[in-house]
Backbone as CSV, one residue per row, in Angstrom:
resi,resn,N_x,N_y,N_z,CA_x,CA_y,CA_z,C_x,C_y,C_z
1,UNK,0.844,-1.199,0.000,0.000,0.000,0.000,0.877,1.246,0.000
2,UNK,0.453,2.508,-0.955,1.196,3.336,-0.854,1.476,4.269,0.151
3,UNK,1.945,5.512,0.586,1.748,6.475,1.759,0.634,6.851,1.487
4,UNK,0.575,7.310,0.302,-1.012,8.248,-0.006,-2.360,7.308,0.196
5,UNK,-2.500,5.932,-0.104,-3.542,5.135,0.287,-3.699,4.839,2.021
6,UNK,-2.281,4.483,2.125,-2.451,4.573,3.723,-3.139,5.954,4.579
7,UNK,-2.041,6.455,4.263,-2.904,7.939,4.980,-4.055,8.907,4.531
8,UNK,-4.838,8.202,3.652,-5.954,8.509,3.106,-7.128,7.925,3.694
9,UNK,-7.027,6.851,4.078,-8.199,5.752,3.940,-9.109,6.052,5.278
10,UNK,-10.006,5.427,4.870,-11.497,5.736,5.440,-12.322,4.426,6.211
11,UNK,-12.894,4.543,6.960,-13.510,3.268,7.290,-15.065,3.526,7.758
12,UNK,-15.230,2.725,6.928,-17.207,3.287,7.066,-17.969,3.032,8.560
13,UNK,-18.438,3.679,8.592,-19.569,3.564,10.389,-20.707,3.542,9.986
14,UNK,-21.237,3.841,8.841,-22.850,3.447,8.715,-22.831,4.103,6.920
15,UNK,-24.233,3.918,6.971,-24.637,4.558,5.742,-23.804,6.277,4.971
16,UNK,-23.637,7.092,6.089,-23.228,8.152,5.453,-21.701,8.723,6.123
17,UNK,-21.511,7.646,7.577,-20.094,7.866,7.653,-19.113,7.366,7.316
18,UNK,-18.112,7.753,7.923,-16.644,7.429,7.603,-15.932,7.961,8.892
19,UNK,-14.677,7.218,9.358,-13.638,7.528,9.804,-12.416,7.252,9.254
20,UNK,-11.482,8.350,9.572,-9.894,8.284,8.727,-8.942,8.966,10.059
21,UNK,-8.138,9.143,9.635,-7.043,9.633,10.401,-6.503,11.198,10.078
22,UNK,-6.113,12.191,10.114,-5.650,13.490,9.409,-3.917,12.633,9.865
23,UNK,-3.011,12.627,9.280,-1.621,12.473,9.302,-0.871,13.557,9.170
24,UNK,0.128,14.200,10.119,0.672,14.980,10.675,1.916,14.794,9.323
25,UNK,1.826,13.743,8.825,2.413,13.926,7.567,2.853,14.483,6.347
26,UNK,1.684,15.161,6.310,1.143,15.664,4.995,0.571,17.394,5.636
27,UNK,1.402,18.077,6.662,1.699,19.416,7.170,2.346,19.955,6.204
28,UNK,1.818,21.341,5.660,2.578,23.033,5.716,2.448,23.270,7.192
29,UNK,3.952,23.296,7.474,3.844,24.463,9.102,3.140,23.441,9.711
30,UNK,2.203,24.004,10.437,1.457,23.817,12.104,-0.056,22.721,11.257
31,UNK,0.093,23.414,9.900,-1.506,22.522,9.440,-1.730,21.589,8.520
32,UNK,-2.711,20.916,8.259,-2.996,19.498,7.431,-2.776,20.464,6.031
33,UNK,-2.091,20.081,4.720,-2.256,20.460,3.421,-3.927,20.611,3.044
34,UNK,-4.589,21.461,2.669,-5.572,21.435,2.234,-5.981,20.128,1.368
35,UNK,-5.347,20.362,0.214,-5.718,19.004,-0.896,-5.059,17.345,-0.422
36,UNK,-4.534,17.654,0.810,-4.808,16.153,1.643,-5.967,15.942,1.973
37,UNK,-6.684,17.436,2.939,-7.784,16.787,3.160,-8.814,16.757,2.068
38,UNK,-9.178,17.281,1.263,-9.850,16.801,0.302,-9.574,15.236,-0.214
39,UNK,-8.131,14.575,-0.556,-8.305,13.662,-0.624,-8.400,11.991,0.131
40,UNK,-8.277,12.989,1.368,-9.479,11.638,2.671,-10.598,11.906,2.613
41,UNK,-11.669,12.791,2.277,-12.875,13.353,1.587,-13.385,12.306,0.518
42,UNK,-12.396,12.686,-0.536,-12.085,12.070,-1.944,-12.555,9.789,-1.669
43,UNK,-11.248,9.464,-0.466,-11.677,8.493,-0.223,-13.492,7.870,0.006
44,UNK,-13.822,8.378,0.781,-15.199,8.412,1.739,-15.982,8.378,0.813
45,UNK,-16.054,9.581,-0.628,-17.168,9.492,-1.432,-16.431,8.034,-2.486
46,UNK,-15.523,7.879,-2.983,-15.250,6.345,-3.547,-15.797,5.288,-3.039
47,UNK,-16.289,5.227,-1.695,-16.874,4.010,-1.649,-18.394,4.315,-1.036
48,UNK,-19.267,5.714,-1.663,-20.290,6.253,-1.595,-21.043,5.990,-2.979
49,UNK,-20.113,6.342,-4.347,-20.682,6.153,-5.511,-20.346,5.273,-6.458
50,UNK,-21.187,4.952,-7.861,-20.499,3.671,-9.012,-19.191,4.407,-9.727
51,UNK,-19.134,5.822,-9.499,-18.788,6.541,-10.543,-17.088,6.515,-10.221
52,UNK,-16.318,5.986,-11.003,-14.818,6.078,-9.992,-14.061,7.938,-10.167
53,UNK,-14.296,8.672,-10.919,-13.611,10.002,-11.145,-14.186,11.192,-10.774
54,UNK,-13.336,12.233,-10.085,-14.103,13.199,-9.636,-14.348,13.741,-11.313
55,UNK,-15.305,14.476,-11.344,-15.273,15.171,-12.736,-15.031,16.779,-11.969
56,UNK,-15.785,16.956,-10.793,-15.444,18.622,-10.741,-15.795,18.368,-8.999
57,UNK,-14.701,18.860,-8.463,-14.780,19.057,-6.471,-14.035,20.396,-6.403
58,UNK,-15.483,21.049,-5.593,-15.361,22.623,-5.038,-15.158,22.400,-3.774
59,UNK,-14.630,22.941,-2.498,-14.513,22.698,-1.265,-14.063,23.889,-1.298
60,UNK,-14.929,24.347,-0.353,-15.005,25.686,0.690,-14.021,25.097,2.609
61,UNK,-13.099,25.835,2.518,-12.323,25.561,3.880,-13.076,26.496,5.186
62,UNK,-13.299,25.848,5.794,-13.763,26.674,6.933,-13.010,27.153,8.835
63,UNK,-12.327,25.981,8.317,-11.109,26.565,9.401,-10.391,25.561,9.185
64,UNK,-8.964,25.599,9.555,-7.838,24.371,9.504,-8.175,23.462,9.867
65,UNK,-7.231,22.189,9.535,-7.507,20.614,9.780,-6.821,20.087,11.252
66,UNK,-6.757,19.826,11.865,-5.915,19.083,13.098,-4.828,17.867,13.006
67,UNK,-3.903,17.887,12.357,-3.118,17.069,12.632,-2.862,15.739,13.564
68,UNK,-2.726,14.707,13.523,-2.762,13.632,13.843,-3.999,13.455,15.050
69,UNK,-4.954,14.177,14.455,-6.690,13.572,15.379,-7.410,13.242,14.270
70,UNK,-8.155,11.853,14.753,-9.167,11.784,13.831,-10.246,12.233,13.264
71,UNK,-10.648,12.046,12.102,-11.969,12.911,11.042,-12.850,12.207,11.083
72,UNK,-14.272,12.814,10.658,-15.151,11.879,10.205,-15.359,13.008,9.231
73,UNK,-15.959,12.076,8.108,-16.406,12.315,6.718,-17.790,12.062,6.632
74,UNK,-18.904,12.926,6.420,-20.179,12.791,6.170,-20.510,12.974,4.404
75,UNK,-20.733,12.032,4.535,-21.419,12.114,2.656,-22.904,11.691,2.349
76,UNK,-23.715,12.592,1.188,-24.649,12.921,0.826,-24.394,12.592,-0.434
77,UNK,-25.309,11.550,-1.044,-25.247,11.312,-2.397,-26.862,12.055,-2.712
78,UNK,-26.406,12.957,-3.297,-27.629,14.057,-3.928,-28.286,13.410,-4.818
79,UNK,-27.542,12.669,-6.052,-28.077,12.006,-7.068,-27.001,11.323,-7.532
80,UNK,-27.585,10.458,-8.034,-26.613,8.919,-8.697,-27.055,8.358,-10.209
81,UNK,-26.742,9.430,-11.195,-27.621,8.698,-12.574,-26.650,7.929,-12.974
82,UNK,-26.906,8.063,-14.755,-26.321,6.826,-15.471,-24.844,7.450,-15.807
83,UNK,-24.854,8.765,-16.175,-23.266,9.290,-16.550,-22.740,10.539,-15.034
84,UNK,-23.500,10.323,-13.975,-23.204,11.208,-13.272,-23.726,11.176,-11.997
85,UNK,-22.684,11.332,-10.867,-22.721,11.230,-9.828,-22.429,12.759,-9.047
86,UNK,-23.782,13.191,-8.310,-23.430,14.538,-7.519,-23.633,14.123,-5.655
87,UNK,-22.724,15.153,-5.440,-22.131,14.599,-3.816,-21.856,15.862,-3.314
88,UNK,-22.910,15.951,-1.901,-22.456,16.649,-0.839,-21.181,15.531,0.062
89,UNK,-20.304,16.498,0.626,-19.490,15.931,1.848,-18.997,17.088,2.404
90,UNK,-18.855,16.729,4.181,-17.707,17.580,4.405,-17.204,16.575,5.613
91,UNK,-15.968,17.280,6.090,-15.103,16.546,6.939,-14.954,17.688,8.202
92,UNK,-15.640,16.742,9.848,-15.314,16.928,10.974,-13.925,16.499,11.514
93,UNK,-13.796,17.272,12.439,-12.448,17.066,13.464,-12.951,17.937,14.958
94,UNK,-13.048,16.859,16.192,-13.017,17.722,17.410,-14.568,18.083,17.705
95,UNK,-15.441,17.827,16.923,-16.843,18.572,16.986,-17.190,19.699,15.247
96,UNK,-16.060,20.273,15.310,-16.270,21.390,14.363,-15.932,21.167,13.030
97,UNK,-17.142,21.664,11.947,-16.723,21.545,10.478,-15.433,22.007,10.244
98,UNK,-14.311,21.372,9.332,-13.323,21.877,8.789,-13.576,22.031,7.004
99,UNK,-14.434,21.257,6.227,-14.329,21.027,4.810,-15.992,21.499,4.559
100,UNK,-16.629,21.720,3.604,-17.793,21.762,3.342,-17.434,21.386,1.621
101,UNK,-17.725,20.102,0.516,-17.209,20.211,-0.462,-18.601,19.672,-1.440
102,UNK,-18.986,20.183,-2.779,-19.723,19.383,-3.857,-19.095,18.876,-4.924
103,UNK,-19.519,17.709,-5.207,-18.587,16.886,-6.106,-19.481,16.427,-7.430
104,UNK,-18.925,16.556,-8.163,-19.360,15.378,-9.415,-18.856,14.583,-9.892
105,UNK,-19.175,13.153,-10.124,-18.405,11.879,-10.279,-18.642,11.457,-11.239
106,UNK,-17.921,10.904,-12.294,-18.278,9.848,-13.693,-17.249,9.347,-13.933
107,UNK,-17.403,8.654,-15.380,-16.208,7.907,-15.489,-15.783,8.151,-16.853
108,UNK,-14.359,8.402,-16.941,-13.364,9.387,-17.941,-13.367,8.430,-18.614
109,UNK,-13.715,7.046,-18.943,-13.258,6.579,-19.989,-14.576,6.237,-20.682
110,UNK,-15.796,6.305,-20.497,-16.771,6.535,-21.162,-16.919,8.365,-22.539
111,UNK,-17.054,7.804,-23.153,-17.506,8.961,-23.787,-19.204,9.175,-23.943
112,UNK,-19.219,10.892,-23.678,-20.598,10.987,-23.666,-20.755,12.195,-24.603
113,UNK,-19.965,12.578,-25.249,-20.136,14.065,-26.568,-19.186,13.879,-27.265
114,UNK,-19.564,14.830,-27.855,-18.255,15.541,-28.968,-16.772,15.484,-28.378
115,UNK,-16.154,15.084,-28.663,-14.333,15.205,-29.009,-13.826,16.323,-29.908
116,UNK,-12.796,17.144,-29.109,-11.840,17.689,-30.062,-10.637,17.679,-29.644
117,UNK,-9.779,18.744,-30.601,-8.288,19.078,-30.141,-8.364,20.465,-29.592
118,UNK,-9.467,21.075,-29.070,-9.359,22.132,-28.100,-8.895,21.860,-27.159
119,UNK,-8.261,22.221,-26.540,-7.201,22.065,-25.246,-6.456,23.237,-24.959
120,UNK,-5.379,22.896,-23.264,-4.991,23.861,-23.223,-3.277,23.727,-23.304
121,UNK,-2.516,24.059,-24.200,-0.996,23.057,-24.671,0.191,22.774,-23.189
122,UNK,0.788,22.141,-22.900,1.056,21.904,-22.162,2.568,22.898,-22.176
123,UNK,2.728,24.154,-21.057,3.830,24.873,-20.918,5.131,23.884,-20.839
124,UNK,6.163,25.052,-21.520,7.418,23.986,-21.563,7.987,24.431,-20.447
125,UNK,9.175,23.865,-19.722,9.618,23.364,-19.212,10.879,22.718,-18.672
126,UNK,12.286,23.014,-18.065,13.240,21.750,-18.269,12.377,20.769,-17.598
127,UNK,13.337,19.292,-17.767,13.072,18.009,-17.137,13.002,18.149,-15.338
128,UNK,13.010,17.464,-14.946,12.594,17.466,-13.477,14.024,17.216,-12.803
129,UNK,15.057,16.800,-13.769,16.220,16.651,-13.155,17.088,17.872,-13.138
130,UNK,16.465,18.877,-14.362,17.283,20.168,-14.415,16.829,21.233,-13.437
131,UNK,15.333,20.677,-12.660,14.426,21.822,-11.427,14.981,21.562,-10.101
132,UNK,14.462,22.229,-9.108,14.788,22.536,-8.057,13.864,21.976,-7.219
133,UNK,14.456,20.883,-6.173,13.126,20.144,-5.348,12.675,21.703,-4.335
134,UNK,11.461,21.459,-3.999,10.815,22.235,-2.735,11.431,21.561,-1.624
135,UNK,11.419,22.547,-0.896,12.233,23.247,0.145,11.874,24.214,1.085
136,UNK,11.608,23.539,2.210,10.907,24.519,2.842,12.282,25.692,3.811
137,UNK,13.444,25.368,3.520,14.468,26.626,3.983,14.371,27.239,2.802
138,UNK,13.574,26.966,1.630,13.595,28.501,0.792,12.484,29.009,1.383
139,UNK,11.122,28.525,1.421,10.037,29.409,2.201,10.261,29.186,3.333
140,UNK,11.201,29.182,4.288,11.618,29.505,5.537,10.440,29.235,6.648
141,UNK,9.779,27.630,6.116,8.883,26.943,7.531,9.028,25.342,6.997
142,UNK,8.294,24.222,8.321,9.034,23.601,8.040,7.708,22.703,7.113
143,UNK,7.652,21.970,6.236,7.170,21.345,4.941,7.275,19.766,5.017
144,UNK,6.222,19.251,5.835,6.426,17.687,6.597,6.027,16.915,5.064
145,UNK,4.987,17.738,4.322,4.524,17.113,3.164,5.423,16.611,1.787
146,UNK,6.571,17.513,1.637,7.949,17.025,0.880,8.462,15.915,0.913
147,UNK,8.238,15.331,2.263,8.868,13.810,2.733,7.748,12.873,1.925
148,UNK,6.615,13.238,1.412,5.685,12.364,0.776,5.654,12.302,-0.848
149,UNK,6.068,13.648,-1.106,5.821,13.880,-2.389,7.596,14.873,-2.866
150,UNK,8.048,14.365,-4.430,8.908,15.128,-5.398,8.430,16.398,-5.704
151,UNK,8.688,17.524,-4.986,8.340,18.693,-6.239,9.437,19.751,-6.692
152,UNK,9.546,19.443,-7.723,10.380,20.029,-8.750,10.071,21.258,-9.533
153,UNK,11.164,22.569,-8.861,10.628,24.017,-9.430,11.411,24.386,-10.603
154,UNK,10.827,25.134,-11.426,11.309,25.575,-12.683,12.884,26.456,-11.963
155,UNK,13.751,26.159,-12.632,14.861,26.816,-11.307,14.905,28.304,-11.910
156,UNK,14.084,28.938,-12.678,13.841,30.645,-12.680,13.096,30.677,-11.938
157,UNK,11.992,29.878,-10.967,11.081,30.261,-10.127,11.556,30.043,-8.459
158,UNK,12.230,29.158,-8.502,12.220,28.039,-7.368,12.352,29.000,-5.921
159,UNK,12.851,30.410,-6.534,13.224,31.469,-4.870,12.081,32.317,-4.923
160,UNK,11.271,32.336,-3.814,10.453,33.717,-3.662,11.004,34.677,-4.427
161,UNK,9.753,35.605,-4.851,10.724,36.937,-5.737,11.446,36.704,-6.600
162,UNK,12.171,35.859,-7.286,13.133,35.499,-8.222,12.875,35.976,-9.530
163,UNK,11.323,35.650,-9.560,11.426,35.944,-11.307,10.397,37.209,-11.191
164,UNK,9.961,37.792,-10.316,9.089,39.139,-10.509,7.820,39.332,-11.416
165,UNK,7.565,37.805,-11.298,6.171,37.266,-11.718,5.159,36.263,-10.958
166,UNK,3.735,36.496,-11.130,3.188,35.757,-9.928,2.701,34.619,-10.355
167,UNK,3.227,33.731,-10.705,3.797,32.359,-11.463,4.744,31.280,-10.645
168,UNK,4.267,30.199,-10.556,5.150,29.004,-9.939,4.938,27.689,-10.761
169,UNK,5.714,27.589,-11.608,5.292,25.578,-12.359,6.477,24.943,-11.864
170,UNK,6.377,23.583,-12.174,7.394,22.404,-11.872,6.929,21.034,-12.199
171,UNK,7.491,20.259,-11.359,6.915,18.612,-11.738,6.240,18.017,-10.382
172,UNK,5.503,16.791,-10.439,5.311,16.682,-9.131,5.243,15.091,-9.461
173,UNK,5.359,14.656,-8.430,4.866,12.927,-8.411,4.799,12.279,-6.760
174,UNK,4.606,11.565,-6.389,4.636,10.892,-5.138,6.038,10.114,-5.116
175,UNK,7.230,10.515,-3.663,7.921,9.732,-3.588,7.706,8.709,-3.238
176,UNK,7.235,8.151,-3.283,6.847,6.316,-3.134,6.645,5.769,-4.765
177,UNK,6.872,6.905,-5.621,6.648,6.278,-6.668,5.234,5.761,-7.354
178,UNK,4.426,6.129,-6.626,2.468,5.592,-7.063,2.310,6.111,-8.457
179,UNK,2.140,5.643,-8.864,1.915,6.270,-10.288,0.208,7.314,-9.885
180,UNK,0.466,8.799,-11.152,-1.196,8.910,-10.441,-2.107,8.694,-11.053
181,UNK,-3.468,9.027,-10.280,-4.781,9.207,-10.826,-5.574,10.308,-10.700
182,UNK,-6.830,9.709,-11.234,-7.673,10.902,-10.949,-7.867,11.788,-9.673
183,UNK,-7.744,10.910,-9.042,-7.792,11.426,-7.045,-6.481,12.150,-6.497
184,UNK,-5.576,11.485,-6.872,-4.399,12.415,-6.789,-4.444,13.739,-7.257
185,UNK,-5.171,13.541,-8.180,-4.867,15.402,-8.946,-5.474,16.547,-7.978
186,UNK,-6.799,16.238,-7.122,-6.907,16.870,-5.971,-5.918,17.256,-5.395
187,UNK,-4.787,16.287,-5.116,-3.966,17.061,-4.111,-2.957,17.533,-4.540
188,UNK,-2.538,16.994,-6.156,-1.466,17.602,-6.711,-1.844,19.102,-6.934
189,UNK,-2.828,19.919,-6.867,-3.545,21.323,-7.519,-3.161,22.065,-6.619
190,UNK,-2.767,21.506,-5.297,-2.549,22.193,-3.709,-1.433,21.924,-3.081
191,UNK,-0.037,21.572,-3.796,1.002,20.813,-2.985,2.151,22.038,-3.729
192,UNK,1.986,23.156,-4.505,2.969,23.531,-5.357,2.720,25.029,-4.348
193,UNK,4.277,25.909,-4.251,3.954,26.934,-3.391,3.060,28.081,-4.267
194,UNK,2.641,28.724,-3.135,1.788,29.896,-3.455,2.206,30.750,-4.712
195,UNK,1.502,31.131,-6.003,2.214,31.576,-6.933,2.120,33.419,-6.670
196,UNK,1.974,33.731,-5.611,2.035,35.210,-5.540,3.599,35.418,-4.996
197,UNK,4.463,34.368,-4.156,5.599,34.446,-3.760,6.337,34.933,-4.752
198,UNK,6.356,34.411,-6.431,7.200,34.572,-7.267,7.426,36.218,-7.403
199,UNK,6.193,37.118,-7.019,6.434,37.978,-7.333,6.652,39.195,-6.104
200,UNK,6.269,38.719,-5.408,6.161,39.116,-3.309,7.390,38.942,-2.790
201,UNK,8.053,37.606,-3.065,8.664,37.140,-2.174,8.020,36.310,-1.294
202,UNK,9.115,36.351,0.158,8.501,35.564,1.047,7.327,36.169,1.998
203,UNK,5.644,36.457,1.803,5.495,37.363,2.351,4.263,36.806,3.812
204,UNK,4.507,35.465,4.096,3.206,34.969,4.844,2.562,34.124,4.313
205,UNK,1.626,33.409,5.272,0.938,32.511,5.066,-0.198,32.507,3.889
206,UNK,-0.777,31.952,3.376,-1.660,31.763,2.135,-2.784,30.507,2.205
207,UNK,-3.869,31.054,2.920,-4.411,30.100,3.180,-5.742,30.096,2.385
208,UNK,-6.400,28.713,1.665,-7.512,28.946,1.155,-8.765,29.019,1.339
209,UNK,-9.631,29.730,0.657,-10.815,29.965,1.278,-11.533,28.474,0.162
210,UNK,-11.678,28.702,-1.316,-12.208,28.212,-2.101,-11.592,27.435,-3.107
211,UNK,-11.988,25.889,-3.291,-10.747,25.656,-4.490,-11.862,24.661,-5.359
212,UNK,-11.816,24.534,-6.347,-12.064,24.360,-7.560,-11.560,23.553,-8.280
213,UNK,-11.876,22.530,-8.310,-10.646,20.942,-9.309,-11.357,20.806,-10.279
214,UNK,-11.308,20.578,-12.101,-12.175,20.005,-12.301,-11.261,19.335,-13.158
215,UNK,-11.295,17.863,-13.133,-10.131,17.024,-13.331,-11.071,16.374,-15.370
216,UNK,-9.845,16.442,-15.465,-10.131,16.300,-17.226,-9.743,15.207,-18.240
217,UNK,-8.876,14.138,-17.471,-8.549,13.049,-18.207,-7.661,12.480,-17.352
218,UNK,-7.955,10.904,-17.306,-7.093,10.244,-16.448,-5.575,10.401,-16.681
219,UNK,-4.721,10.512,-16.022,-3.167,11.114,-16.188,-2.507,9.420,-16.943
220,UNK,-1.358,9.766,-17.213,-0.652,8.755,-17.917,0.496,8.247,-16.564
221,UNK,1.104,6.801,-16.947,2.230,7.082,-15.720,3.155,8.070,-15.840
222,UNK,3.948,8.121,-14.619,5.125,9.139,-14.753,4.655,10.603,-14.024
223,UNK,5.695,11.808,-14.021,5.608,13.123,-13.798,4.041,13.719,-14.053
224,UNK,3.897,14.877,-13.138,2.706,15.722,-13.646,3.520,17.042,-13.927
225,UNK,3.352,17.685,-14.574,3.554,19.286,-14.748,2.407,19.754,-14.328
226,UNK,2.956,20.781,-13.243,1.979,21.797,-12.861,2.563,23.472,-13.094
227,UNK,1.162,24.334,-13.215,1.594,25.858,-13.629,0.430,26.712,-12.958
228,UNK,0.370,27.519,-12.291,-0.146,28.222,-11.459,0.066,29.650,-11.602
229,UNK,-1.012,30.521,-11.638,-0.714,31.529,-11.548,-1.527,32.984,-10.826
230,UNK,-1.286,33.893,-10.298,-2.186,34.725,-9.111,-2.435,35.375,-10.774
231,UNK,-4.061,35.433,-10.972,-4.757,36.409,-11.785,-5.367,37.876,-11.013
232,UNK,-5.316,37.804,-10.014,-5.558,38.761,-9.589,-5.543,39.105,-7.680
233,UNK,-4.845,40.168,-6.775,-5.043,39.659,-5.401,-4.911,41.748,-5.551
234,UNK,-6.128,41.515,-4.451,-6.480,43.032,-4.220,-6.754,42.969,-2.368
235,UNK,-6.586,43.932,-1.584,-7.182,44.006,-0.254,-7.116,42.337,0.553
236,UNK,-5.965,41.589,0.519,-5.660,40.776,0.814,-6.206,39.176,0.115
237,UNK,-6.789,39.115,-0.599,-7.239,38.225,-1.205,-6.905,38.065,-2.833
238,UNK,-6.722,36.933,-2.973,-6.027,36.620,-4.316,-7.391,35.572,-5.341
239,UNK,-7.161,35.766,-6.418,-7.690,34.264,-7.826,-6.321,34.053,-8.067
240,UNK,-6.385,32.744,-8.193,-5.056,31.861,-8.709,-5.589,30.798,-9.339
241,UNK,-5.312,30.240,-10.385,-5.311,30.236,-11.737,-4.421,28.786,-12.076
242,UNK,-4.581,27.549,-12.112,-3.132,26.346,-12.198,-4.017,25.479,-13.473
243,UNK,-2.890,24.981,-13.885,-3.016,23.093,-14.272,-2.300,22.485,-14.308
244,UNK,-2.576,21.492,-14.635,-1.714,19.835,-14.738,-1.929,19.173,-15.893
245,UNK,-0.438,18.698,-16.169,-0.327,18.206,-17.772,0.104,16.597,-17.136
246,UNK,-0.012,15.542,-17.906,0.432,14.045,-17.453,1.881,13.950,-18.396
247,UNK,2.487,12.627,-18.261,3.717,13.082,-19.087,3.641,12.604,-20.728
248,UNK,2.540,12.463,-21.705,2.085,12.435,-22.521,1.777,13.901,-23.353
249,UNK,1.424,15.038,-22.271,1.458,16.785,-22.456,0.052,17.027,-22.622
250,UNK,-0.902,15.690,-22.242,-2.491,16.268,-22.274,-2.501,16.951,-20.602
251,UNK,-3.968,17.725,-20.872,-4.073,18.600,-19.685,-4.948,17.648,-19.008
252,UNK,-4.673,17.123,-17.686,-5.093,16.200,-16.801,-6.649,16.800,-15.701
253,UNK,-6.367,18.451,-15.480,-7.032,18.915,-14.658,-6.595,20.303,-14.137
254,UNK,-7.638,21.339,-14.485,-7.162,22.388,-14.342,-8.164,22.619,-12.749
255,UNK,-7.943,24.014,-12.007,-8.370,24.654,-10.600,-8.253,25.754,-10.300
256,UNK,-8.741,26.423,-10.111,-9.203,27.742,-9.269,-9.723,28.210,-8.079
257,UNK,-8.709,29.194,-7.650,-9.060,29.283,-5.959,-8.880,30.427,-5.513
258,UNK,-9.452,31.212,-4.746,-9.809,32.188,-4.094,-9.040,32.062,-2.207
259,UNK,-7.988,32.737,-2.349,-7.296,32.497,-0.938,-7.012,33.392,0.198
260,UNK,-6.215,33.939,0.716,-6.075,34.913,1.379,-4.517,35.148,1.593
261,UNK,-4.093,36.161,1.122,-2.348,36.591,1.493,-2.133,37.263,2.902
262,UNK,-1.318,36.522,3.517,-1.036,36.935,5.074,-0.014,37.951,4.927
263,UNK,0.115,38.735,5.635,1.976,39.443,5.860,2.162,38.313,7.129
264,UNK,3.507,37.972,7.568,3.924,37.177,8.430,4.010,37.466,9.980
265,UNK,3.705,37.049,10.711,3.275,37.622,12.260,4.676,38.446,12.330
């Protein structure tokens, strides 16, 4: 079993629960990675619906996750048709909501329309051996989640401020080697640093309010390329803007999120 299945998994208590673990593992700093917890979420509704792929998960954060205490996962299957699965969930810790998320589920290898070559081309890039792993003595806290996962920065980006653009891409994969999937891409959308640093620097925490997956084709083995970018941050709040390419150069799953820029205590 991989890290990410292990420290994901869920164990049902009835019809609409679940229990899992939050793993102190998978920390920025003091808190659970966001798109971890979405994907112990992610678990809970997999064995809720027929449908195996998220097609589109919004999750609204409502306060941080707790580190090594356990969750429960409440899921609501809204509706269950023939090409589509819609899902309330959110995830407790302690008494108090932490996740509130809606999902839609189907399955990517059915076709149900039209096909084209509209797409979005996959940014170039060096190889992952010519980037710069993440590092949390460049963002100067400590990054428990690196020990789980490769991420590899474009090395014009890899320093806060460096390139004087609010832009961050690289590569990503699981060090354990898992090849990914659809469920992974949840957390790959949330594991790459904040792309307002590139142009800020190092300036504080970045925490999200709203995030937005809507995953677009099962990934191939190997590397993901990811590219991120702040479209806009006014009066402390930012849109940021990413996707993910598989190592084939189709676009796997693009996201959008609405966050908040800290200055640093």
């Amino acid at each position: 079993m991989s890290e990410f299945e292990r420290d994901t998994r869920v164990e049902r208590i009835d019809d609409f629960r679940f229990k899992g673990l939050v793993d102190a593992g998978w920390n920025i700093s003091a808190n659970p990675n966001g798109g971890y917890l979405l994907s112990i979420v992610s678990a809970a509704i997999a064995e809720s619906v027929e449908h195996p792929d998220p097609l589109s998960f919004t999750a609204h954060y409502l306060r941080p996750g707790v580190p090594g205490v356990e969750c429960e996962v409440i899921v609501d299957v809204v509706r269950q048709g023939r090409t589509l699965s819609t899902v309330r969930a959110s995830l407790w810790q302690e008494g108090k909501q932490r996740v509130e998320i809606i999902a839609a589920y189907g399955d990517l290898t059915n076709r149900v329309g039209i096909d084209s070559d509209i797409t979005i081309e996959m940014p170039g890039l060096p190889p992952p051996e010519s980037c710069v792993a993440r590092s949390g003595d460049i963002q100067g806290i400590d990054i428990a989640m690196i020990n789980k996962l490769q991420v590899m920065l474009d090395p014009d980006q890899a320093m806060p401020g460096q390139s004087g653009v609010p832009e961050i891409s690289g590569w990503i994969r699981f060090a354990d080697e898992r090849e990914p999937d659809t469920r992974s891409l949840l957390l790959f959308c949330d594991t790459f640093p904040p792309s307002p640093f590139g142009k800020l620097g190092m300036i504080g925490w970045v925490p999200t309010i709203e995030l937005t997956v809507h995953v677009r084709r099962r990934p191939a083995p190997g590397w993901i390329l990811g590219r991120f970018r702040t479209d806009d941050l006014v009066d402390g709040r930012m849109i940021e803007t990413g996707g993910l390419w598989d190592s084939t150069g189709a676009l796997v799953a693009d996201c959008r999120q609405i966050g908040l820029v800290l200055q640093k205590a």
